[in-house]
MIBA-474500 format. One record per residue: residue in one letter; x, y, z of N, C-alpha, C in turn. Coordinates in steps of 0.001 Angstrom, whole numbers, plus 500000, padded with zeros to 6 digits. Layout:
AXYZXYZXYZ/...
REM end
This chain:
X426402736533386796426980735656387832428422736045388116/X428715736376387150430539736589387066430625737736388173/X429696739121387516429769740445388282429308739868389640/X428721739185389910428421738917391459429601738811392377/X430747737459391745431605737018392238432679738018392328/X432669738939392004433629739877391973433983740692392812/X435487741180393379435507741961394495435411743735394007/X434599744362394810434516745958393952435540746749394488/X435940746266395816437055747321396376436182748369397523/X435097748388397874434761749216398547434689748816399826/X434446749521400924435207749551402473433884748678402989/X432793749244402084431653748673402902431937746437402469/X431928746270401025432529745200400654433301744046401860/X434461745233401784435788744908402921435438743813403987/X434653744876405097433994744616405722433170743189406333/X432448743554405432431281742573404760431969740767404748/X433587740928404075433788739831403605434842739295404492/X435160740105405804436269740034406814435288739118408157/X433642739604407666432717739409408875432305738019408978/X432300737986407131431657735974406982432912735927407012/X434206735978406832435300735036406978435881734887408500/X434857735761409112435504735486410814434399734532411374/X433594734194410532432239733498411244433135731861411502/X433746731273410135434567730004410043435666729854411346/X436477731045411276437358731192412239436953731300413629/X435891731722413990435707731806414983435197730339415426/X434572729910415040434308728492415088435368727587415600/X436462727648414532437483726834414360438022726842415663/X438384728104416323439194728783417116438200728204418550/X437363727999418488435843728373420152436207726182419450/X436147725867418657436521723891418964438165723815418954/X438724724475418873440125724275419512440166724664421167/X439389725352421553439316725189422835438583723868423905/X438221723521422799437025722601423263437967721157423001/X438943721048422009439705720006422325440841720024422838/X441038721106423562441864721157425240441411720477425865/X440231720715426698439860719973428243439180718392427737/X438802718562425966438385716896425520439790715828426010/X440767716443424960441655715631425024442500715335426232/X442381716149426954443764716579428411442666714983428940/X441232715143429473440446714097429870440261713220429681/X440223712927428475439838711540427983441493710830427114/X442179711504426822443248710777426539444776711396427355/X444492712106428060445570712736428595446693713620428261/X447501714548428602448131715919428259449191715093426990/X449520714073427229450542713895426127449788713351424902/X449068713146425336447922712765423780447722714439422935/X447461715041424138447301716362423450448613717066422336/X449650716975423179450791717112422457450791716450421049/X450511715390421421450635714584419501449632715170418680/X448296715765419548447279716316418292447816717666417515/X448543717968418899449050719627418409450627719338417110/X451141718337417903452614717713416854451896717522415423/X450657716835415254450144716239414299449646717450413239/X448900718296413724448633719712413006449435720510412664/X451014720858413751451677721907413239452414720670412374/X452787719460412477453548719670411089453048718937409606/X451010719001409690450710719379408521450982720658408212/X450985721278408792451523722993408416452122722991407689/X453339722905408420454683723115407661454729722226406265/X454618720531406052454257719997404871452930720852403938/X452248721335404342451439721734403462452298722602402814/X453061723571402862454172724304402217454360724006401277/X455163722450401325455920721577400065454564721162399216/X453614720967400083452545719861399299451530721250398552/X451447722381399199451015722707397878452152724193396655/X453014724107397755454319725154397015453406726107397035/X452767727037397692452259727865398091451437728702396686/X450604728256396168450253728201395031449335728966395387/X448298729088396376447440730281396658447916731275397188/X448897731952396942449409733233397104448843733335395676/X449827733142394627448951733473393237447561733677392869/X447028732707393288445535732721392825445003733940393709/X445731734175394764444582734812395929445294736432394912/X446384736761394785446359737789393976445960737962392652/X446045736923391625446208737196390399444057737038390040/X443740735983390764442634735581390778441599736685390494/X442022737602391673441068738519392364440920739523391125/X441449739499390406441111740518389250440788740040388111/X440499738332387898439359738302386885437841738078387304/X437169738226385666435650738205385955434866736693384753/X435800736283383879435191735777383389435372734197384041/X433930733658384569434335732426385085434688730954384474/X434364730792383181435058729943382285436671730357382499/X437126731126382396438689731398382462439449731131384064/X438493731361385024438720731274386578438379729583386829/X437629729072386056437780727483386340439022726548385549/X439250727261384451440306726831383609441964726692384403/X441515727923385304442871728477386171443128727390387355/X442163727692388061441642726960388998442016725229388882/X441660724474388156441421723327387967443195723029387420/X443949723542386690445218723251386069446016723476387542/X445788724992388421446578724993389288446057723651390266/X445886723642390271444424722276391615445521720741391606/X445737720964389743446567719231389087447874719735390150/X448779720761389800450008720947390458450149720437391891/X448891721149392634449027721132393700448634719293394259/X447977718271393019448125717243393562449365716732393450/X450201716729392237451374716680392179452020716636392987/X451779717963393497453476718380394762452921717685395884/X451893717639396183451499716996397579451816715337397355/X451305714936396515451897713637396033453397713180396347/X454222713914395791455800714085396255455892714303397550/X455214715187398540455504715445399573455312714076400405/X454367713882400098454078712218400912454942710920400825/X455292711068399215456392709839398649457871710330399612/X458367711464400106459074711537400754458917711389401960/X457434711291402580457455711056404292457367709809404243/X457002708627403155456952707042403178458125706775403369/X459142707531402002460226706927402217461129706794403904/X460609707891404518461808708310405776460630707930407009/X460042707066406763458795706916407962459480706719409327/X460042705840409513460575706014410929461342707079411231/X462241707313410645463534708768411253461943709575411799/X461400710169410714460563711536410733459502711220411831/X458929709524411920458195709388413357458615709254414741/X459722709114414950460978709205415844461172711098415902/X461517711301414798461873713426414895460205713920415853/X458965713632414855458231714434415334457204713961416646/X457113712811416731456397712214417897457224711607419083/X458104711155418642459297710132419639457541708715419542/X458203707680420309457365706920420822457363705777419608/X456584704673420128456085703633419152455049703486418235/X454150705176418254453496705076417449453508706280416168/X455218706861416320455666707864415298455418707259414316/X455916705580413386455362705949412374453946705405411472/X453077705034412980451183705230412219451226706719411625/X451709707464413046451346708827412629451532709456411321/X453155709123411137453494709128409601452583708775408426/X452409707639408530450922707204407634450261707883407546/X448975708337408675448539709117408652448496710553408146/X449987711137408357450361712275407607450251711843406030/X450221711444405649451104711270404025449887710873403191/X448459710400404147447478710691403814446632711817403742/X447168712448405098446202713957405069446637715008404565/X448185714670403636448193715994403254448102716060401897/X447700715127400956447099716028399448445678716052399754/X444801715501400913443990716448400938443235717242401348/X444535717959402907444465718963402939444846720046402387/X445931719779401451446239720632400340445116720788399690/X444381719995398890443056720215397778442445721073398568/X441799720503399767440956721810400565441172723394400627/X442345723514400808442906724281400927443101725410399811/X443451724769399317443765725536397440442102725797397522/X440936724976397326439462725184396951439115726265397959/X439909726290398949438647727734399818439826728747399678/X441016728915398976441716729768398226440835730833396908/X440247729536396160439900729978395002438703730764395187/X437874730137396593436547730532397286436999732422397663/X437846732471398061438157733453398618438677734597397774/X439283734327396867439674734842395630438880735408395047/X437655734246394481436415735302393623435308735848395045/X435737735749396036435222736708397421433472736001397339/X433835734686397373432447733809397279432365733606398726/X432429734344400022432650734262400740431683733882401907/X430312733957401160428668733566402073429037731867401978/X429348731133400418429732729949400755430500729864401672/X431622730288401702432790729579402718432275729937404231/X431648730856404326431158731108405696429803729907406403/X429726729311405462428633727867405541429474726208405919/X430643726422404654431451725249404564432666724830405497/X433107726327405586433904726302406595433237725729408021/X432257726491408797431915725455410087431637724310410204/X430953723971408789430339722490408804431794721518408843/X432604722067407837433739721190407943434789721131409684/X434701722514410020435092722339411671434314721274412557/X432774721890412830432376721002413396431680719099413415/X432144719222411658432252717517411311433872716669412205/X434775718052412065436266717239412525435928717324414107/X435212718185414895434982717878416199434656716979416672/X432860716520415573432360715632416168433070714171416135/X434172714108414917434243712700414650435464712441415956/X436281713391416266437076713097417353436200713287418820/X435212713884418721434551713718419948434270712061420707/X433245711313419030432531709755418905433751709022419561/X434705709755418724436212708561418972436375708420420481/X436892709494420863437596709523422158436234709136423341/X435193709435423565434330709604424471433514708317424002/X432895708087422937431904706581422380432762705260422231/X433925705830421358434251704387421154435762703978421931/X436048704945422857437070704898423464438336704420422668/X439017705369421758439533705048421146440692705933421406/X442162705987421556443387706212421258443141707681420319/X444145708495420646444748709549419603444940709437418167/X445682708530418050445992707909416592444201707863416110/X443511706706416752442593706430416264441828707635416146/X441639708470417013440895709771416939441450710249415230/X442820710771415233442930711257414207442504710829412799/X442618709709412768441943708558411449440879708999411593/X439742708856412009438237708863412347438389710749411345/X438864711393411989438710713030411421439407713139410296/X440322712444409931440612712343408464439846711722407554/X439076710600408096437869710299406961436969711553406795/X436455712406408020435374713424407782435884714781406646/X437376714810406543438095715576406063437854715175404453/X437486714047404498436886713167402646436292713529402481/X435432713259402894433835713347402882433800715315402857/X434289716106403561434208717348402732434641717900402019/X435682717652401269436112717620400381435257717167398903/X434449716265399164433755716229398338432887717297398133/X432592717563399317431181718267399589431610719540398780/X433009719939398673433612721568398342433410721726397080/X433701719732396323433770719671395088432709720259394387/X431784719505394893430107719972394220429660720791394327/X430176722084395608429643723145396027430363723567394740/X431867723526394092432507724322392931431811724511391725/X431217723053391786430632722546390640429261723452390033/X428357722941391392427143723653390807426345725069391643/X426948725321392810426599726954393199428127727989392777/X428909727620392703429839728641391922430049728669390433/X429180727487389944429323727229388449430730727397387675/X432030726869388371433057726333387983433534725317387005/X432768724996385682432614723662385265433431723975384155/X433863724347383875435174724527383114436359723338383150/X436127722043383025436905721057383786438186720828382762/X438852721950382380440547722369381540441193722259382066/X442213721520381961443983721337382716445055721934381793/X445508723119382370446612723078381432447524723668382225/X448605722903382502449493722874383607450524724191383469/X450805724501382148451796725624381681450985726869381628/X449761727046380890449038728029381594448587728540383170/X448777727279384359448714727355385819450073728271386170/X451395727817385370452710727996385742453156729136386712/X452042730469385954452426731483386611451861731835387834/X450644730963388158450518731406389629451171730287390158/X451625729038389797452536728446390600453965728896390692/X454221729343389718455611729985390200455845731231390710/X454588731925390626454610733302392143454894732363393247/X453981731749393851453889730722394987455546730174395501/X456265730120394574457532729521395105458464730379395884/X458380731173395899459397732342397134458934732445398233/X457605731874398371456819731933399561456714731033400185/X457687729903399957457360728444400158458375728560401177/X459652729328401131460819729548402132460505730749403178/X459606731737402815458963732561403669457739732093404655/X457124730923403977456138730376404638456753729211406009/X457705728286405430458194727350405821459292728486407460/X459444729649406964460125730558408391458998730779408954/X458094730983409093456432731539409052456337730774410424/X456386729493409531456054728431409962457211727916411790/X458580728128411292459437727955412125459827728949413131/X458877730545412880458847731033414302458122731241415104/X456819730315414678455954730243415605455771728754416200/X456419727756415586455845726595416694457367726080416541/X458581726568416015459663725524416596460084725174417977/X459520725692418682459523726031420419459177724588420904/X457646723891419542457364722485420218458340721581420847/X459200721655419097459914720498419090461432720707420047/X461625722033420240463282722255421270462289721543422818/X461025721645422828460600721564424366460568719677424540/X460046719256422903460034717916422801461537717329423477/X462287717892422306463860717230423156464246717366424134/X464272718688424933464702718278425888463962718127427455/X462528718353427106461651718024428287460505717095428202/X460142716549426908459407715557427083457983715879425996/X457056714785425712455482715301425377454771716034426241/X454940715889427503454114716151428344454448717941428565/X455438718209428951455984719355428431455335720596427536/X455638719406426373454578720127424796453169720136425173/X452297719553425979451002719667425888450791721126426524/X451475720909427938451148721885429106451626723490428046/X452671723513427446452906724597426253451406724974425419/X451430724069425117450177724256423827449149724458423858/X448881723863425275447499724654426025447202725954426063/X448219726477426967448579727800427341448459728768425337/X449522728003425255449228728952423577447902728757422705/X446920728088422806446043727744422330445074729163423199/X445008729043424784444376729994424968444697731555424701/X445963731711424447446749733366424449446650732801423016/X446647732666422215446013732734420436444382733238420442/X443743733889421135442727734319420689442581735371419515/X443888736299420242443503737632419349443620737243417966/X444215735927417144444609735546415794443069735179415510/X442100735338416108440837734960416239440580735674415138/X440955737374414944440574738184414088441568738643413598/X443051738195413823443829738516412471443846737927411242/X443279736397411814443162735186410674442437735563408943/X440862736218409836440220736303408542440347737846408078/X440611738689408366441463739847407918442370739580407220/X443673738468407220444419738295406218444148737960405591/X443223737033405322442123736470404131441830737207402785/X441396738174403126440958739334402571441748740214402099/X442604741013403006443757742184402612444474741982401625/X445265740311400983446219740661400332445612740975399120/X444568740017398501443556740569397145443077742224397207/X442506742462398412441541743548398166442524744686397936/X444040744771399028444918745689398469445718745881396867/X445510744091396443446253744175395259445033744573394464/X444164744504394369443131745263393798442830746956393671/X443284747215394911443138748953395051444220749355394363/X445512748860394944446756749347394015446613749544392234/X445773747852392090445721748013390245444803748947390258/X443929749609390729443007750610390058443455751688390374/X445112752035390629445632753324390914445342754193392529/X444540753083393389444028753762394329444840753903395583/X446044754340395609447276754173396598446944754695397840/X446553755922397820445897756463398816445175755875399428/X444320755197399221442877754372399685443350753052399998/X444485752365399647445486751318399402446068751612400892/X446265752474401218447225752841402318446529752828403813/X445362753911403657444597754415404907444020752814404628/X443670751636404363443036750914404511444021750066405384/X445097750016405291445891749074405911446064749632406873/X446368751109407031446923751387408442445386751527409483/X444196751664408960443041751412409872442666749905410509/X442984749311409470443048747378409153444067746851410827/X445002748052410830445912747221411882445531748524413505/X444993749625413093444687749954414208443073749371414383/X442458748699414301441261748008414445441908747157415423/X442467746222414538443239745359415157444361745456416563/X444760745929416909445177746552418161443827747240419170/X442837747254418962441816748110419749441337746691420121/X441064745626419099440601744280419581442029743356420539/X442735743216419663443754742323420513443880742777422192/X444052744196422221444089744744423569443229744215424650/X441835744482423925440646743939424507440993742746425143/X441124741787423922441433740289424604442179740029425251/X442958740960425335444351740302425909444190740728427727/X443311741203427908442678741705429175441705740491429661/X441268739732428810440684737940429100441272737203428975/X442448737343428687443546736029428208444435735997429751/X444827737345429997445614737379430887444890737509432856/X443768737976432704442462737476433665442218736810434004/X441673735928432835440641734965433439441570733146432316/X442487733689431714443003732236431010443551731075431941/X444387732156433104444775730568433852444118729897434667/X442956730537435050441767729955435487441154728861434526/X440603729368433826440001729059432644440589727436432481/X441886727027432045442551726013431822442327725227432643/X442573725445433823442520725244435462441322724370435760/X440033725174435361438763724579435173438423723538434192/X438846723987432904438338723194431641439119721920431656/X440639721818431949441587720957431672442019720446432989/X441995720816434192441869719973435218442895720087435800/X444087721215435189445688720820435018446194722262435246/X447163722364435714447769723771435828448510723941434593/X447789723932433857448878724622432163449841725425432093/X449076726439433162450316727565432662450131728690433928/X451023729514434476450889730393435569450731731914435026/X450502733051435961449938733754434926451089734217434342/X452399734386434515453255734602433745453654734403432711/X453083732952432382453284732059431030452197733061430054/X450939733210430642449749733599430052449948734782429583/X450920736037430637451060737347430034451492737394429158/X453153736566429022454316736374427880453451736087426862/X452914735119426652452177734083425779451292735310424564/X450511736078425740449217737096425457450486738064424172/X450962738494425412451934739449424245452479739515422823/X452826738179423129454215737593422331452891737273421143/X451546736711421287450792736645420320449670737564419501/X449476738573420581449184739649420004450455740392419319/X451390740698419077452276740977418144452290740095416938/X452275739041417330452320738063416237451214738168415073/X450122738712415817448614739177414997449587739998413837/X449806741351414594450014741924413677451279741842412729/X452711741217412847453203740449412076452410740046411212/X451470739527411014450702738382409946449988739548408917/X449455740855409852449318741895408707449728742364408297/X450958742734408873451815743453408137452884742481406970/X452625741378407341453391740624406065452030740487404625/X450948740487404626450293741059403599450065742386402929/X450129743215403756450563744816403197451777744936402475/X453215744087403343454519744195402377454333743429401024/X453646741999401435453304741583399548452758742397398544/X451359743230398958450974743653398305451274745320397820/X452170745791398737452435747259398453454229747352397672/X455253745553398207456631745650397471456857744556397168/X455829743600397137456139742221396689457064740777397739/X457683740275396593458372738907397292459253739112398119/X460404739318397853461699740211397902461615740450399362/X461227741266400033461400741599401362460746740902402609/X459555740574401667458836739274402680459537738701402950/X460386738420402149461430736606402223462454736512403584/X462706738082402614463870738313403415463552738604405221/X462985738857405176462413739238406568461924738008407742/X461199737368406912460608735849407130461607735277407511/X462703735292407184463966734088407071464146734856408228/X464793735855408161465987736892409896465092736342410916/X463308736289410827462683736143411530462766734466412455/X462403733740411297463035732574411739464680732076412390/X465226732935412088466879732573412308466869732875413734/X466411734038414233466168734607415596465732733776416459/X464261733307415748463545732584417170464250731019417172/X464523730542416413465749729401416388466933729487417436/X467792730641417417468927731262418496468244731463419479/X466739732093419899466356732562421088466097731270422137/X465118730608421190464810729048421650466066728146421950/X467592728370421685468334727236421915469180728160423203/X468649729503423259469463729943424257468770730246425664/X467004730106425564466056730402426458465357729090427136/X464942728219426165464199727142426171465127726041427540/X466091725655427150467063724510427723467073724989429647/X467334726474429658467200727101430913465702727344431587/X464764727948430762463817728090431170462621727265430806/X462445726089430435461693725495429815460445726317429140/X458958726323429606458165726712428833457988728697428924/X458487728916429891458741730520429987459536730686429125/X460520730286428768461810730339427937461341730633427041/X460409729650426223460261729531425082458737730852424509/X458017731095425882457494732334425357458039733573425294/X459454733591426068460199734672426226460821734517424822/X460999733536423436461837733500422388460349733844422186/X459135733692421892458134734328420739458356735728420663/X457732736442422014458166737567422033458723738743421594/X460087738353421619461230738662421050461201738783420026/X461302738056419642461318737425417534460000737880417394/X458493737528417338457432738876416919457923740164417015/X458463740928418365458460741981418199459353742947417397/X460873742225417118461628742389416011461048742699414956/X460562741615414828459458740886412959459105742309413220/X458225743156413330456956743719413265457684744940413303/X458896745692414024459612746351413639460237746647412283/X460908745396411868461066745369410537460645745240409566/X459473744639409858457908745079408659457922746888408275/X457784747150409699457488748245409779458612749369408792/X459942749360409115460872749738408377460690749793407028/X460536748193406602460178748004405096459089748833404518/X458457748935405227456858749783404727456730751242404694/X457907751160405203458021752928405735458094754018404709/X458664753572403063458422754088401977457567754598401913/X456354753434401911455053753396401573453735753929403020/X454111753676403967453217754156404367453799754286405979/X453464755147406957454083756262407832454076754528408955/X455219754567409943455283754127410923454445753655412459/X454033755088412240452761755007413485451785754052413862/X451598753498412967450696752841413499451167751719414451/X452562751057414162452931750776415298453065750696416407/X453180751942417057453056752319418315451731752676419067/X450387752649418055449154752417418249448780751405418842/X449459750166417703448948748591418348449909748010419344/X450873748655419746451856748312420936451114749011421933/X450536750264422042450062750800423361449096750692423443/X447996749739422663447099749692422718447324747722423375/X447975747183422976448296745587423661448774746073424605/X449880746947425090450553747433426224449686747637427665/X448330748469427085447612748943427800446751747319428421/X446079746649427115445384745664427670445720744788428671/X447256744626428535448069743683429323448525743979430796/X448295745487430525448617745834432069447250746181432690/X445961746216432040444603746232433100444344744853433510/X444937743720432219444380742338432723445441741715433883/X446748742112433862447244741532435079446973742566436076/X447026743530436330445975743989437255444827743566438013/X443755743124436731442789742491437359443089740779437984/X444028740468437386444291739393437795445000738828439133/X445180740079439656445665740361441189444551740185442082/X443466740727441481442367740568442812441743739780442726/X442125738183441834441794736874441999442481736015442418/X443661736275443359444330735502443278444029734296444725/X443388735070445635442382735290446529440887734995446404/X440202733840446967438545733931447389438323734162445489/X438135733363445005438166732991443289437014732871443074/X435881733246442332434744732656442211434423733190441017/X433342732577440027432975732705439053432343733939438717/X431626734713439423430800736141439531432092736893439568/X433088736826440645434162737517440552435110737685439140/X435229736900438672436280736616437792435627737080436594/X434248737690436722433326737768435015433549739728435436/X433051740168437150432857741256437368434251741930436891/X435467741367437175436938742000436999437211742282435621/X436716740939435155437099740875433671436436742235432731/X435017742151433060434424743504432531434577744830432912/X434954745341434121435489746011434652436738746926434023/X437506745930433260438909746123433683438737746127431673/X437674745585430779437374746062429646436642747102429427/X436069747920430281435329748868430237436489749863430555/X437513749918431170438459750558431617439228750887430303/X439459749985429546440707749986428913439417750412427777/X438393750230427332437322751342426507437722752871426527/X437471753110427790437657754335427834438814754922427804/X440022753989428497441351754677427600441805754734426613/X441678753335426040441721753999424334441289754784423628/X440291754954423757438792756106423028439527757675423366/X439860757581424486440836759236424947442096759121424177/X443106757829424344444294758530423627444525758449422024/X443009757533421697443338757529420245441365758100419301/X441249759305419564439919759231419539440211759558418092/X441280760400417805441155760973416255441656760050415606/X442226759028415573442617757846414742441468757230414728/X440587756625415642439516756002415428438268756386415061/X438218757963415053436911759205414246437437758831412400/X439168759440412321439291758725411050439049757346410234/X439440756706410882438941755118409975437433754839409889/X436483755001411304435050754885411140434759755588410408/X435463757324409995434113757861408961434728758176407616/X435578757159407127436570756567406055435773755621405490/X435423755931403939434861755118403230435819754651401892/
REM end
């Protein structure tokens, strides 16, 4: 059973465990679209804003609430086999992480109004609060459990648990808003009970198909993957602050409504994270795995294929994002979200951001804490200055013109850092390969601007991906002959 759970390191493996971990994500990602045009309809664009306020800053609290404790496990994990010792681990780190989440909450009780006033404005900042201070030890527990899932690369489960748990939080905000006509707030309650209820479900899945029953606490033996976890808690928490502080500069000085019409737009130009998501999943174990078995070489060409994959897809999408997205919104949400300008910036600024997210697992696993941190932080400091100098003038352009920016820095200076270890290029792969996508999809997006119709808008779209097929395949045929016949 043990040898089952175990990761071997091989490409075919890799693969294999990038494919069920994109099955969850993709899910997740195809009902986040779906509670765009729910919510814009049935509770309206500023309702939407609070769902999106309400998620990014479990984010950021999840940080504190679980002190980033699955960084450890997801490295240190991945290289044992005996599962009495992996439940022992498991279960002591699990206590911490109720702990800290515990604290995290005793501090949002204490400050309930300021912090429902900071993150919602309105009269119902601090239910919301409540609400938070409930959902986050246990979304922390969840969290840490499909950590540990992922760790021993039990990954056919999570590719089961994961949708069921997406599409339980759909349906229960679906009943809400549409059956029982119920308020935002109330929506969110309703999906935090379903969030119980699987949680349990994870429990028993630990229990008796991973045979985890090892039920040992020993908090000083946890120590050391909780105290890897702590340098990452200030790298995570920048992570965190250069990709959605944009909400809250748009909150102050333009309103909720503001934030929805934003979040839309970024909800649809977030596709390509569609497949950076569960790729990071995977990379930071499987590299810290190749490295311990001396396999540097194989350690290397895996990452730099890992991110030219990734640029051959983002490109792709970003040729439907920038096509057919402001339509798309237009239709689904009823509302002009975003023009295509918002959509190009948006497309860009988040396909970089993809690869940011890989390349900050290659730097953990090829130089450790140390430069992540450091990098994470400049990163955040930037889009902070960009946003107070873009946002106020340009409202929601502004603020995709600060992603932008600050990704494309980030990803430069990844790049630098890595440069020891492994050659530059590939950079300029996944830039001319997004470069390229972005300029066939606003292209195609010219000859809709005009006589719009649904046949049209599918013929351009494919068109204009079949196009950008064949240019990539010409300027990068020997990079992509190498990684396919790379085992």
């Amino acid at each position: 059973m043990a040898r089952d759970l175990r990761m071997q390191g091989s490409g075919r493996s890799f693969v294999r465990d990038i494919l069920l971990g994109f099955i969850p994500v993709s899910i997740n990602k195809l009902t986040s679209l779906i509670y765009l045009p729910l919510i814009f309809k049935y509770a309206g664009v500023a309702a939407y804003a609070i769902w999106q306020q309400f998620g990014l800053s479990a984010q950021v609290l999840m940080h504190l609430g679980t002190m980033n404790v699955g960084v450890g496990i997801k490295k240190y994990l991945a290289q044992k086999a005996d599962l009495a010792e992996i439940s022992k681990i498991f279960y002591s780190a699990l206590a911490w992480v109720v702990i800290f989440s515990i604290l995290c909450s005793a501090v949002l009780l204490w400050g309930k109004e300021h912090f429902g006033n900071l993150i919602f404005t309105g009269s119902n900042g601090g239910l919301l609060i409540v609400l938070l201070i409930v959902y986050i030890p246990l979304e922390a527990l969840l969290s840490e459990i499909a950590n540990v899932i992922r760790a021993i690369r039990a990954m056919k489960v999570l590719a089961i648990l994961g949708p069921l748990r997406v599409l339980i939080k759909l349906a229960t905000v679906t009943v809400a808003l549409i059956f029982l006509d119920a308020t935002i707030v109330h929506a969110i309650a309703y999906f935090i009970a379903g969030e119980f209820a699987m949680l349990i479900v994870f429990l028993i899945t630990l229990w008796t198909r991973l045979g985890l029953r090892t039920f040992v606490v020993d908090l000083k033996e946890a120590w050391k993957y909780v105290s890897y976890g702590f340098p990452f808690v200030v790298a995570g928490i920048s992570t965190w602050i250069s990709a959605f502080s944009d909400r809250f500069f748009l909150l102050h000085y333009f309103g909720l409504e503001q934030v929805g019409i934003y979040a839309g737009a970024y909800v649809i130009s977030s596709i390509p994270l569609l497949f950076a998501n569960p790729i990071c999943q995977i990379l930071l174990p499987d590299l810290s795995k190749l490295l311990g078995l001396g396999q540097n070489q194989k350690a290397v060409m895996r990452a730099e294929g890992v991110m030219l994959v990734y640029g051959l897809i983002a490109g792709c999408l970003s040729i439907v994002i920038v096509t057919a997205g402001p339509t798309a919104i237009e239709w689904l949400g009823r509302t002009s979200v975003g023009s295509i300008k918002l959509m190009l910036l948006l497309a860009t600024a988040l396909g970089a951001y993809g690869l940011l997210t890989l390349q900050s697992n290659v730097l953990t696993a090829f130089l450790g804490r140390s430069h992540f941190n450091l990098i994470w932080v400049a990163i955040a400091i930037c889009n902070i200055l960009l946003n107070l100098l873009l946002i106020p003038r340009f409202n929601v352009i502004g603020a995709a013109i600060a992603s932008l920016g600050t990704y494309c820095l980030g990803s430069m200076a990844m790049a630098m850092a890595l440069h020891p270890k492994m050659k530059s290029w590939y950079l300029l792969w996944v830039y001319a390969l997004l470069g390229l996508g972005i300029t066939l999809g606003t292209c195609g997006s010219h000859f809709l601007v005009e006589h719009l119709t649904l046949v049209r808008l599918a013929l351009v779209t494919i068109l204009a991906m079949i196009a950008y097929t064949g240019t990539a395949f010409i300027l990068f045929r020997r990079q992509i002959l190498t990684i396919t016949q790379s085992r």
